[in-house]
TIROTI-462163 format. One line per field, with one value per atom (N, C-alpha, C, O): x, y, z; residue in one letter; atom name; residue number from 1; chain. Coordinates in Angstrom, 1 decimal, padded with zeros to 4 digits. Layout:
% TIROTI-462163
east c(X|...)
north c(Y|...)
up c(Z|...)
res c(A|...)
atom c(CA|...)
n c(NUM|...)
chain c(A|...)
This chain:
% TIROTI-462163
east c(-001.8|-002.1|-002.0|-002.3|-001.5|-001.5|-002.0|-001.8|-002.9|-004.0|-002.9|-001.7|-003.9|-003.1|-004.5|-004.2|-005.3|-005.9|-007.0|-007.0|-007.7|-008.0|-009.4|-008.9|-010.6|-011.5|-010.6|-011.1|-009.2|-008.7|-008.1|-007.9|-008.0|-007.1|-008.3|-008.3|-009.5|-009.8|-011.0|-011.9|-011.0|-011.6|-010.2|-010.6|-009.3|-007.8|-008.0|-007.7|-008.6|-008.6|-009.6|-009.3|-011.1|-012.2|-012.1|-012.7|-011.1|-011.3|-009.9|-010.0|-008.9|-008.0|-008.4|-008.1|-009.2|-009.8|-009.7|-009.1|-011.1|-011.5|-010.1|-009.8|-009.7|-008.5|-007.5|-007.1|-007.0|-006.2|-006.9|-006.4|-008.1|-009.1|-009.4|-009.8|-009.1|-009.5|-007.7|-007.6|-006.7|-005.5|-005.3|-005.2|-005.2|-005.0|-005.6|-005.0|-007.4|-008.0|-007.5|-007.0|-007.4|-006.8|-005.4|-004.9|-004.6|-003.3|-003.1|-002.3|-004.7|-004.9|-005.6|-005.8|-005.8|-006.4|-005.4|-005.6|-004.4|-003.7|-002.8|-002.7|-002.0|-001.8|-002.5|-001.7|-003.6|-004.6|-004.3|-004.1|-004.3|-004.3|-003.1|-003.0|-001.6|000.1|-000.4|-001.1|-000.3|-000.7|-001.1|-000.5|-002.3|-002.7|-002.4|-002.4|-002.2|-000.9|000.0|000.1|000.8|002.2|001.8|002.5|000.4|000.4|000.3|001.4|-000.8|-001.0|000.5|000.9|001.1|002.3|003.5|004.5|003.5|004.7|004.9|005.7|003.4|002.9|003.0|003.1|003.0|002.8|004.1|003.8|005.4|006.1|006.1|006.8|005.5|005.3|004.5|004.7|003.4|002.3|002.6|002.4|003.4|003.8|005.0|004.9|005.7|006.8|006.0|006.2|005.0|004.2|003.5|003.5|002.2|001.8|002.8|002.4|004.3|005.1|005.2|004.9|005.5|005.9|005.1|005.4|003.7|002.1|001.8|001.5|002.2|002.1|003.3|003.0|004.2|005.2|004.9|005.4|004.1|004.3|002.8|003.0|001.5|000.6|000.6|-000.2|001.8|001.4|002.8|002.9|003.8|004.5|004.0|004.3|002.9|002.4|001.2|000.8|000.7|-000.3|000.0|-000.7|001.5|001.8|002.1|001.8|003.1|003.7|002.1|001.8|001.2|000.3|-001.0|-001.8|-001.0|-001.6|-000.7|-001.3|000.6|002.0|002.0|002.2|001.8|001.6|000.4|000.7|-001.1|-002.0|-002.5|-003.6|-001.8|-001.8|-002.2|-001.9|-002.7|-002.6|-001.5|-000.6|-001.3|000.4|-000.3|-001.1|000.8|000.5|001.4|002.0|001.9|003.0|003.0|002.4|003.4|004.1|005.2|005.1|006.7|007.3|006.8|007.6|005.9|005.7|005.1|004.9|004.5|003.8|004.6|004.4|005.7|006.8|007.5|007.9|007.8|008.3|008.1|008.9|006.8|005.7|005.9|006.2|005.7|005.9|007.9|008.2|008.7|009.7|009.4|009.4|009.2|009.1|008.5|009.2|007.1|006.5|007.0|006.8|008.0|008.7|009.8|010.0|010.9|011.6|011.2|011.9|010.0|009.5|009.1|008.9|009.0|008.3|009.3|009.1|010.4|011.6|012.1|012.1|012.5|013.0|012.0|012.3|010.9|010.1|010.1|010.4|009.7|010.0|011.9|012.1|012.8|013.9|014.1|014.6|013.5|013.2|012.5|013.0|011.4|011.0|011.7|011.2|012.8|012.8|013.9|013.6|014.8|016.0|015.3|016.1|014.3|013.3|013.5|014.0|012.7|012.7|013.3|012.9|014.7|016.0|016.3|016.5|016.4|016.4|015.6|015.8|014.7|013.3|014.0|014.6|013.6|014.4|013.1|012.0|013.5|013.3|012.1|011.1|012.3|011.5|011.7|012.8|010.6|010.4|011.2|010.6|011.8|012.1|011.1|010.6|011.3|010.1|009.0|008.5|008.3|007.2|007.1|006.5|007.7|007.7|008.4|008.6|009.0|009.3|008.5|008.8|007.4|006.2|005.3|004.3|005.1|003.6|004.1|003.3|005.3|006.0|005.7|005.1|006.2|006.0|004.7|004.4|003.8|002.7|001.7|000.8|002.3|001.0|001.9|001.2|003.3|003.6|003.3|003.2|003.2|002.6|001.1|000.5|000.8|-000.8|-001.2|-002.2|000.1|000.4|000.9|001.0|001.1|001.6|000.4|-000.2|-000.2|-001.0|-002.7|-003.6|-002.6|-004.2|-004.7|-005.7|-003.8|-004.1|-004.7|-005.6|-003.5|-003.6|-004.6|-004.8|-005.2|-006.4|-008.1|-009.2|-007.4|-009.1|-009.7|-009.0|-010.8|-011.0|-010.7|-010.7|-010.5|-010.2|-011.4|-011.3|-012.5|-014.0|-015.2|-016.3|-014.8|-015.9|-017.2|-017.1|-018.5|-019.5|-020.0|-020.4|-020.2|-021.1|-022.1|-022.3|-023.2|-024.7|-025.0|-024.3|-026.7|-027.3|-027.2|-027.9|-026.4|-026.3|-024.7|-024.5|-024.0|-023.0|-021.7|-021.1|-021.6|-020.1|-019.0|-018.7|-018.1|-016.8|-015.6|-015.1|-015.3|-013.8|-012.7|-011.6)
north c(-018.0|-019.3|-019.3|-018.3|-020.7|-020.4|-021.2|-022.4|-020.5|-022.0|-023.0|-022.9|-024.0|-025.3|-025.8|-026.7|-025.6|-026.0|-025.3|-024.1|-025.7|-024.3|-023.9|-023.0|-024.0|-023.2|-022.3|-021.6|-022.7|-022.0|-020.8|-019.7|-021.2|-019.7|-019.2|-018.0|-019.8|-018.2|-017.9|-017.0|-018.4|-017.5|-016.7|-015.6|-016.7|-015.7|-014.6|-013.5|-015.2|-014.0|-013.3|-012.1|-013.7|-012.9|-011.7|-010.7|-012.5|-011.6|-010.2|-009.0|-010.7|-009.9|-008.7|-007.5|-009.3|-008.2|-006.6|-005.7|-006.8|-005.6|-004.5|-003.4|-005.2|-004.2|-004.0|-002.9|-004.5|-004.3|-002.9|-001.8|-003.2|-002.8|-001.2|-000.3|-001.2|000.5|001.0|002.2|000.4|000.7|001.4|002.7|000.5|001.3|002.5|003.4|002.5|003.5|004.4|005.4|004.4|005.7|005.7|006.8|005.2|005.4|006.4|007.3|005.7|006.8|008.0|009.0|007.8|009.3|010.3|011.5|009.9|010.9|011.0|012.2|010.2|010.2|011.1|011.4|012.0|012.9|014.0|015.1|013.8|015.4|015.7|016.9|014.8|015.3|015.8|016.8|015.1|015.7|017.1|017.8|017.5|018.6|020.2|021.4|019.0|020.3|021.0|022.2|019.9|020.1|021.0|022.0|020.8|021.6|022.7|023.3|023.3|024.6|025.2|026.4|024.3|025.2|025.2|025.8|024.4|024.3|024.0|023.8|024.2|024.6|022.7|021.8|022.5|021.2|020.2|019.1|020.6|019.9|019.3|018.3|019.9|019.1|018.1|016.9|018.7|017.7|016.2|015.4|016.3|015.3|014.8|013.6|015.2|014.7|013.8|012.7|014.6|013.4|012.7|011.7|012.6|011.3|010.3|009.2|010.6|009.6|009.0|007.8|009.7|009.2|008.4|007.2|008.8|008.3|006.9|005.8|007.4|005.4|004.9|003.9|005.1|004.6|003.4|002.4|004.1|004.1|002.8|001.7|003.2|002.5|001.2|000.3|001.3|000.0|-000.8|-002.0|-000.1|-001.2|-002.0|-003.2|-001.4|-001.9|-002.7|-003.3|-002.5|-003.4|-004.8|-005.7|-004.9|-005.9|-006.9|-008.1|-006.1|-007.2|-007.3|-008.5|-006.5|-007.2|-008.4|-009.0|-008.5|-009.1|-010.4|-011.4|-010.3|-011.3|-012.1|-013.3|-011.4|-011.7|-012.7|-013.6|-012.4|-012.7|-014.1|-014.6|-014.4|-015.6|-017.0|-016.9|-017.8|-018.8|-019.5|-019.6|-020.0|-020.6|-022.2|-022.4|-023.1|-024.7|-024.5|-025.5|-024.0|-023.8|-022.7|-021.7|-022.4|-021.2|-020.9|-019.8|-022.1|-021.5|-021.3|-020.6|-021.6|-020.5|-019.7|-018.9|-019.4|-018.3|-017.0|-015.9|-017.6|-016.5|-016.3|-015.2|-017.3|-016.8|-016.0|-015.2|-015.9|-015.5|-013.4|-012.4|-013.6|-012.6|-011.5|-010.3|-012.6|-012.1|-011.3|-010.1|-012.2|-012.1|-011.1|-010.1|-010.9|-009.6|-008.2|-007.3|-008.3|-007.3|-006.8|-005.7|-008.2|-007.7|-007.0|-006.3|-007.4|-007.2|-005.6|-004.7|-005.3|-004.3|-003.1|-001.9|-003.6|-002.7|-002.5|-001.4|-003.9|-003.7|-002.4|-001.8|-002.6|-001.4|-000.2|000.7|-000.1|001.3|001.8|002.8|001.3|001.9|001.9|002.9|000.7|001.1|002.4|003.1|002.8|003.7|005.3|006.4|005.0|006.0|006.3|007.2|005.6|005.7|006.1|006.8|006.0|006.2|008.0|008.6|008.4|009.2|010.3|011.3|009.8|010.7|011.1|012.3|010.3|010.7|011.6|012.4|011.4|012.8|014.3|014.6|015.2|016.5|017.2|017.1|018.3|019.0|018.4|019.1|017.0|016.2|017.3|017.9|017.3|018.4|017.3|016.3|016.9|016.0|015.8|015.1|016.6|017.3|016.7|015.8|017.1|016.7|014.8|014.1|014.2|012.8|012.2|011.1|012.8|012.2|012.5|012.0|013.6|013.7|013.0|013.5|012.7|011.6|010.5|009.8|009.9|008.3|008.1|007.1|009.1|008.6|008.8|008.4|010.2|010.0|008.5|008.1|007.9|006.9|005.9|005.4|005.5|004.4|004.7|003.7|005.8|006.2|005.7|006.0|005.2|004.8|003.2|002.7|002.7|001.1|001.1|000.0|002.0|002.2|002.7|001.8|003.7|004.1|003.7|003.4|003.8|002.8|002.0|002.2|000.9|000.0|-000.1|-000.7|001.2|001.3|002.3|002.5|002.8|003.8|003.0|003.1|002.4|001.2|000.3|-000.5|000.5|-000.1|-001.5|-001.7|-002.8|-003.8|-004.9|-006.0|-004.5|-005.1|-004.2|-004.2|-003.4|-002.5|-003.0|-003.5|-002.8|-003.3|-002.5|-001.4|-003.2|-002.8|-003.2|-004.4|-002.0|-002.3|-002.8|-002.7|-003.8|-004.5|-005.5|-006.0|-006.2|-007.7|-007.7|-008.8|-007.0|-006.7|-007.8|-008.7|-007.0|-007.9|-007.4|-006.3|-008.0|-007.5|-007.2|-008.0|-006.4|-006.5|-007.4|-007.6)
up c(012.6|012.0|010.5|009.9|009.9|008.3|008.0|008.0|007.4|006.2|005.9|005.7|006.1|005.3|004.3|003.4|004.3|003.5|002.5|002.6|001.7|000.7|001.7|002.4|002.1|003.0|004.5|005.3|004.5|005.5|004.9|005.3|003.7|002.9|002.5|002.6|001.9|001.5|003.0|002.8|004.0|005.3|005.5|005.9|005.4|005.9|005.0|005.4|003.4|002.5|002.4|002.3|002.6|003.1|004.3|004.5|005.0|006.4|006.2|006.5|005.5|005.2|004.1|004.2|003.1|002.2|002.3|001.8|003.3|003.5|004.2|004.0|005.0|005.5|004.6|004.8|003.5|002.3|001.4|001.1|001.1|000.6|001.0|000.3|002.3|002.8|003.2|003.2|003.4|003.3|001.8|001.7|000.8|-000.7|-001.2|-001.9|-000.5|-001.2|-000.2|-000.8|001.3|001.6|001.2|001.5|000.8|000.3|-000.9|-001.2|-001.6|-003.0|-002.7|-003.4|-001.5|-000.7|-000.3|-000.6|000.3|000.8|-000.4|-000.7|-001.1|-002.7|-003.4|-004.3|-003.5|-004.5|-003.2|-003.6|-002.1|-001.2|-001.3|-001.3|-001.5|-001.9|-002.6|-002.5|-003.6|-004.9|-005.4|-006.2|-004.7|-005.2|-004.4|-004.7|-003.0|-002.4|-003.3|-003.6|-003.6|-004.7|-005.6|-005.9|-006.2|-007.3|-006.8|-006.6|-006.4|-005.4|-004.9|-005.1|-004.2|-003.8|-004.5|-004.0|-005.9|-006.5|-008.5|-009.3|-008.3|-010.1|-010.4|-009.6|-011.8|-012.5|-012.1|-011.6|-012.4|-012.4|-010.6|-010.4|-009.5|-007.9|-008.6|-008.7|-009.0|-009.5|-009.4|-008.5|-010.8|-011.5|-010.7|-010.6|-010.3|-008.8|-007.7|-007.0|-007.9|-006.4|-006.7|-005.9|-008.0|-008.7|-009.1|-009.6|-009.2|-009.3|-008.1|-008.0|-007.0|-005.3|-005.2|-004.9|-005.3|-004.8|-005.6|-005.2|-007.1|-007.5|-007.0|-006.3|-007.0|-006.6|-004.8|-004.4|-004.5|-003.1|-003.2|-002.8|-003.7|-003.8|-004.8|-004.8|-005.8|-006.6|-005.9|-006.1|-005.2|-004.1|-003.5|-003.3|-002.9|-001.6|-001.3|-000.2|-002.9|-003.3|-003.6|-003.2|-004.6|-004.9|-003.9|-003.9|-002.6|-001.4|-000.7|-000.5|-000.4|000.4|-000.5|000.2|-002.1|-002.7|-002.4|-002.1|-002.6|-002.7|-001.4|-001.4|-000.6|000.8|001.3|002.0|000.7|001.1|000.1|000.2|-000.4|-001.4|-000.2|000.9|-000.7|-000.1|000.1|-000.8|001.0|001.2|002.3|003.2|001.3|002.2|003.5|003.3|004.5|005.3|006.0|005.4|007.2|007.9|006.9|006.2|006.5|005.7|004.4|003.8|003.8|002.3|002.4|001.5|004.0|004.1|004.1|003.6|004.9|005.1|004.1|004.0|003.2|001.9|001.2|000.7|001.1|000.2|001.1|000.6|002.0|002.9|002.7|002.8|002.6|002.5|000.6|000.5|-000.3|-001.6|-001.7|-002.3|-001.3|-001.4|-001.3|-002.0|000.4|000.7|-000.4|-000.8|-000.8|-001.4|-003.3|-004.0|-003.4|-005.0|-004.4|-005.3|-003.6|-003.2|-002.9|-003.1|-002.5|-002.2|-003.8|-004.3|-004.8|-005.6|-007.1|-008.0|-006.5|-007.9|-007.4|-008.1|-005.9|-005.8|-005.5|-004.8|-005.8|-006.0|-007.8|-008.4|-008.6|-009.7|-010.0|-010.9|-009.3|-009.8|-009.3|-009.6|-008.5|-007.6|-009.2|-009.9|-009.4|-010.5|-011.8|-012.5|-012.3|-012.9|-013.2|-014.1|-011.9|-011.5|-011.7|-012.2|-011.0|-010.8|-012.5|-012.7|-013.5|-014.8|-015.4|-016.3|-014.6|-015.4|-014.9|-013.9|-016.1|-015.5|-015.2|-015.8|-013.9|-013.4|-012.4|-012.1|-011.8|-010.6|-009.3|-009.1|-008.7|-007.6|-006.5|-006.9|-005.9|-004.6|-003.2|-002.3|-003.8|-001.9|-002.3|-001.5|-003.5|-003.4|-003.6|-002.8|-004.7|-004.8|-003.7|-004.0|-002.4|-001.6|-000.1|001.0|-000.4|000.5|-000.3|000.3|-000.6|-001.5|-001.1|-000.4|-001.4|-001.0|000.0|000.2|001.1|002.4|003.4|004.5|002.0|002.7|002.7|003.5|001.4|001.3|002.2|003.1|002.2|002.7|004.4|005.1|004.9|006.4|006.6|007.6|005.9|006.2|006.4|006.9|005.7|006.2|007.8|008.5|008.2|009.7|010.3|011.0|010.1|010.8|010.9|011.8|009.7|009.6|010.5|011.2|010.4|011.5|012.8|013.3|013.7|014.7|015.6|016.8|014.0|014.5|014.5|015.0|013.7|013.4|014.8|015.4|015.0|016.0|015.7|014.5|016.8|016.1|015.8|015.2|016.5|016.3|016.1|016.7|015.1|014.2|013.4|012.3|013.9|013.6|012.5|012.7|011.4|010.3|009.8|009.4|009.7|009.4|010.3|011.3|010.5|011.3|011.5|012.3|010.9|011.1|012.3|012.9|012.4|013.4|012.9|013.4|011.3|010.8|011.3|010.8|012.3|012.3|011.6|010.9|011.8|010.7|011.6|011.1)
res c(X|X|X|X|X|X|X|X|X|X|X|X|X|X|X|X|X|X|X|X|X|X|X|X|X|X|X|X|X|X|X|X|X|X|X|X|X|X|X|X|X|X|X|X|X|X|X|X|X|X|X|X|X|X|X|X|X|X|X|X|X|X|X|X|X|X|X|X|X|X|X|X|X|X|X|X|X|X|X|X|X|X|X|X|X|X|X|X|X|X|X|X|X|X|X|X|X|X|X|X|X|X|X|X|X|X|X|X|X|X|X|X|X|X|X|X|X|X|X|X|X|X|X|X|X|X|X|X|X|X|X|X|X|X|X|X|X|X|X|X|X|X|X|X|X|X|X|X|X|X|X|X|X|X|X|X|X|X|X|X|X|X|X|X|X|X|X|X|X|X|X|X|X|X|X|X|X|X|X|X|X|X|X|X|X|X|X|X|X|X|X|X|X|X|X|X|X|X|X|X|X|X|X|X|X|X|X|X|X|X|X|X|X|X|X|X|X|X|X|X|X|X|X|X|X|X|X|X|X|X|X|X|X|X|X|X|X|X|X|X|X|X|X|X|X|X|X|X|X|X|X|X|X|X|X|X|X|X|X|X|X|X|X|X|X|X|X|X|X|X|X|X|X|X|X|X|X|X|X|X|X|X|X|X|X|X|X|X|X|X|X|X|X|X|X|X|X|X|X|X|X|X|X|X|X|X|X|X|X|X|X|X|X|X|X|X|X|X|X|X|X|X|X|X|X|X|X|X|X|X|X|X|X|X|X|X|X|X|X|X|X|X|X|X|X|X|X|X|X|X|X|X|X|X|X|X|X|X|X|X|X|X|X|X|X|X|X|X|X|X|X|X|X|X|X|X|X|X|X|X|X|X|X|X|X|X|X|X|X|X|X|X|X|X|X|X|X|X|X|X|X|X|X|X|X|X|X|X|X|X|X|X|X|X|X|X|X|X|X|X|X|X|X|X|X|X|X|X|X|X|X|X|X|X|X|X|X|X|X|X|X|X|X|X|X|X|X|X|X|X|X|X|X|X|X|X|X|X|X|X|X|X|X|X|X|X|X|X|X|X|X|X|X|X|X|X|X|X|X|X|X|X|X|X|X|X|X|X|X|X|X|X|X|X|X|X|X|X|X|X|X|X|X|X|X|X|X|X|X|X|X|X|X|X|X|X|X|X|X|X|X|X|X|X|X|X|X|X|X|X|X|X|X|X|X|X|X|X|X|X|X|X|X|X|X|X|X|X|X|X|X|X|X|X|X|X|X|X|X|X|X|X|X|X|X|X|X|X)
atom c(N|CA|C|O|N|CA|C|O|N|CA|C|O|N|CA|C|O|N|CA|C|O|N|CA|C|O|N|CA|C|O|N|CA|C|O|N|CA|C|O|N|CA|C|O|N|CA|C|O|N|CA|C|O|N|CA|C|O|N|CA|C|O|N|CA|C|O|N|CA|C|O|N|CA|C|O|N|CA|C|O|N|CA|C|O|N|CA|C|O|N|CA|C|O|N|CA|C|O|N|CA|C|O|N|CA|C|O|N|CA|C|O|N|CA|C|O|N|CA|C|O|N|CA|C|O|N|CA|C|O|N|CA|C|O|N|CA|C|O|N|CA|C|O|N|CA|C|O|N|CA|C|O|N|CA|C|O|N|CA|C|O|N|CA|C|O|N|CA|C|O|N|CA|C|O|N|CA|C|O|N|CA|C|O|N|CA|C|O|N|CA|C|O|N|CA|C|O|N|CA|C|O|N|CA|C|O|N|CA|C|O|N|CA|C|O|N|CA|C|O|N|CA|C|O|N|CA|C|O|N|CA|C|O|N|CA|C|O|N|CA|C|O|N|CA|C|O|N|CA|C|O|N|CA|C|O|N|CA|C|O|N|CA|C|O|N|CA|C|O|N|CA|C|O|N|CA|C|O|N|CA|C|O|N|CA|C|O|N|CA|C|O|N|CA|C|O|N|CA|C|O|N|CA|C|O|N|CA|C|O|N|CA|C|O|N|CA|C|O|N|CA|C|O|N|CA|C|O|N|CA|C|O|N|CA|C|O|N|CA|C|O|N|CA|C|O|N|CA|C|O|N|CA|C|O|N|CA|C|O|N|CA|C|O|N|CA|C|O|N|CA|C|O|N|CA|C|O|N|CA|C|O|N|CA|C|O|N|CA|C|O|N|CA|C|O|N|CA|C|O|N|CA|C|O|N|CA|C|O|N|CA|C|O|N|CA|C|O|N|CA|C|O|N|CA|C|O|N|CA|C|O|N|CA|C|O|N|CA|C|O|N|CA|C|O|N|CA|C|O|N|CA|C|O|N|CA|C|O|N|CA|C|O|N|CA|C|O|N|CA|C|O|N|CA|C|O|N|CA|C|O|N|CA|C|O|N|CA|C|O|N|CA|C|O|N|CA|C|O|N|CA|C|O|N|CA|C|O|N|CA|C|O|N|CA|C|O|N|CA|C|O|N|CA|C|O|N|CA|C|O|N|CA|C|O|N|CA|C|O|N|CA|C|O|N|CA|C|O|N|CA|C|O|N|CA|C|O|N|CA|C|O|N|CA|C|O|N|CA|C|O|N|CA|C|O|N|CA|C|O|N|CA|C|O|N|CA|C|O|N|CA|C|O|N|CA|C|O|N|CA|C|O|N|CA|C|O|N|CA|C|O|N|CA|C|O|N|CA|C|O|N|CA|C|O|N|CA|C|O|N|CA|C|O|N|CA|C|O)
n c(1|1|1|1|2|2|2|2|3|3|3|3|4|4|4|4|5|5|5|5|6|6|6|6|7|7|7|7|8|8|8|8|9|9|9|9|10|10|10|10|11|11|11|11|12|12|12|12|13|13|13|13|14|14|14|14|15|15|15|15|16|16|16|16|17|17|17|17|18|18|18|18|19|19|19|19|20|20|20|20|21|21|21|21|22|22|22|22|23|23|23|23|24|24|24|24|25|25|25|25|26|26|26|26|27|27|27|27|28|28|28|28|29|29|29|29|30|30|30|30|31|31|31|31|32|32|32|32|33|33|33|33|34|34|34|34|35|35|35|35|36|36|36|36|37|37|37|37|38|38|38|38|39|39|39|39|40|40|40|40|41|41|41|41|42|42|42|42|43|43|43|43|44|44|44|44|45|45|45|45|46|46|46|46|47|47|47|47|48|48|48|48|49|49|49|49|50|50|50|50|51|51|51|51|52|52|52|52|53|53|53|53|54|54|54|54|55|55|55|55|56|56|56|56|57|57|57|57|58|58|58|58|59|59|59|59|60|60|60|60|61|61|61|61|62|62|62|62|63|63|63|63|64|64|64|64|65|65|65|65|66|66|66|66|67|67|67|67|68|68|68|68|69|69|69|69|70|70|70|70|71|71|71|71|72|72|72|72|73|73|73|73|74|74|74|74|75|75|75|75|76|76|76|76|77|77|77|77|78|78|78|78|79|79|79|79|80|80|80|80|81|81|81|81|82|82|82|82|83|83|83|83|84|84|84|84|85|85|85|85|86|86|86|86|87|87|87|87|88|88|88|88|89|89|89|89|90|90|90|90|91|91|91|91|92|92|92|92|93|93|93|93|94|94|94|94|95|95|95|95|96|96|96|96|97|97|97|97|98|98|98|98|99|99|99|99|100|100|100|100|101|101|101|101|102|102|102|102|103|103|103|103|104|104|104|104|105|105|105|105|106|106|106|106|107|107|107|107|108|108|108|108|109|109|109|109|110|110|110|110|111|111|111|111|112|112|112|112|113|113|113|113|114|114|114|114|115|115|115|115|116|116|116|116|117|117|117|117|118|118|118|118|119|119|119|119|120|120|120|120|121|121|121|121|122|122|122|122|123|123|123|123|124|124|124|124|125|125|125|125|126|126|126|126|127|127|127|127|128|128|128|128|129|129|129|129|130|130|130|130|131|131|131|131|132|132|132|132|133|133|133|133|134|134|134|134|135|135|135|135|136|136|136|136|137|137|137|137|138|138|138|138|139|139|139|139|140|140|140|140|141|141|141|141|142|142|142|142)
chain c(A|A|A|A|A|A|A|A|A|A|A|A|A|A|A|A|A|A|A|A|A|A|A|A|A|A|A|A|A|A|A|A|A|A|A|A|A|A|A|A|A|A|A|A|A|A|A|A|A|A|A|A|A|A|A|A|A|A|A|A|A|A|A|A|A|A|A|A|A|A|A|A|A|A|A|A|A|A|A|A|A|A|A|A|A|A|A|A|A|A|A|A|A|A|A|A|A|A|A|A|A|A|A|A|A|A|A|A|A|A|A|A|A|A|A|A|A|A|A|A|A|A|A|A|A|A|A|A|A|A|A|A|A|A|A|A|A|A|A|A|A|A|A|A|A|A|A|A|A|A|A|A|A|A|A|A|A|A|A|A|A|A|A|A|A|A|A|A|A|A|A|A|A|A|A|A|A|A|A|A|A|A|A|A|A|A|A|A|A|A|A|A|A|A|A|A|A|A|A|A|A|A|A|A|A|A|A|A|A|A|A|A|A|A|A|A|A|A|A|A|A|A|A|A|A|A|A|A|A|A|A|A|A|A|A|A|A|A|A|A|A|A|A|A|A|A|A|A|A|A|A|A|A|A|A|A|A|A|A|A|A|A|A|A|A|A|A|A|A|A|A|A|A|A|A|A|A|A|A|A|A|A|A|A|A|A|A|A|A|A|A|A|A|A|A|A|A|A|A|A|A|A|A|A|A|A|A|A|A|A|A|A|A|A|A|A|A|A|A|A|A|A|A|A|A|A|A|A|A|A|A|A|A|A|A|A|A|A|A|A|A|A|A|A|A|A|A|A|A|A|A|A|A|A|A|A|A|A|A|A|A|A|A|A|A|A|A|A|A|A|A|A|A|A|A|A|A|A|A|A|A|A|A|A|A|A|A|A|A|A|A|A|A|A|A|A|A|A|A|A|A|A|A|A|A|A|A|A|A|A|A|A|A|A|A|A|A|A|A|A|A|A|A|A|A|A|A|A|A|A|A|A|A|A|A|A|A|A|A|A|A|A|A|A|A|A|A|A|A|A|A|A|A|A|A|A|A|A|A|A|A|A|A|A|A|A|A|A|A|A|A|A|A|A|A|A|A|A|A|A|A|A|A|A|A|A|A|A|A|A|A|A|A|A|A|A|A|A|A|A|A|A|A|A|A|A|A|A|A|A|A|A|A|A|A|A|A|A|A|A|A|A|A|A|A|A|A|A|A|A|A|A|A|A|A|A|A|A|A|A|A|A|A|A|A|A|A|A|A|A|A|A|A|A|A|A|A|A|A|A|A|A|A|A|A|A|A|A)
């Protein structure tokens, strides 16, 4: 369903929140465990290879699902807004990947296990979450 009117968009945006909300921070989660893997098994310069991957991967994916979750008058500007997000989202992370490729002595391995560890969590998240999880005593569902 797509809001058409403004109490419809922001019940879409209240309810959407919180799942955006625990997507990112575990994105910045498994983003800090690449990470420090890299270092451990590959000194500073993995480091810095995979905090590139890791933002790369979390401020993509923030932008298309902020981009996404916008209020929209329409199914079609909903989907606009949904196509836009995706494509702004492809186009920074290949910006940043080119970026990247310029910096000398970038580990691959590692900024290309951080990238796909955080963008693996937009997949998986989801499907692990129960889909009516009760929190505290008042029994808020997600």
């Amino acid at each position: 369903m797509v809001p058409t009117s403004d109490s419809d968009s922001g019940n879409r945006l209240a309810g959407a929140r919180p799942a955006v909300g625990r997507i990112l921070r575990m994105q910045i989660g498994v983003g800090a465990v690449v990470a420090l893997s890299s270092l451990a098994l590959g000194g500073r310069r993995a480091l810095i290879s995979a905090l590139i991957g890791a933002t790369t991967g979390v401020v993509a994916n923030a932008y298309m699902m902020f981009k996404a979750l916008r209020p929209a008058g329409s199914a079609r500007a909903a989907l606009g807004q949904l196509y836009m997000g995706q494509l702004a989202k492809v186009a920074l992370t290949i910006a940043a990947f080119l970026w990247a490729a310029r910096m000398p002595n970038v580990s691959w391995l590692a900024l290309m296990s951080a990238y796909v560890g955080t963008l693996s969590v937009s997949w998986w998240l989801p499907l692990t979450t129960p889909r009516h999880a009760k929190i505290g005593s008042e029994g808020v569902s997600l």
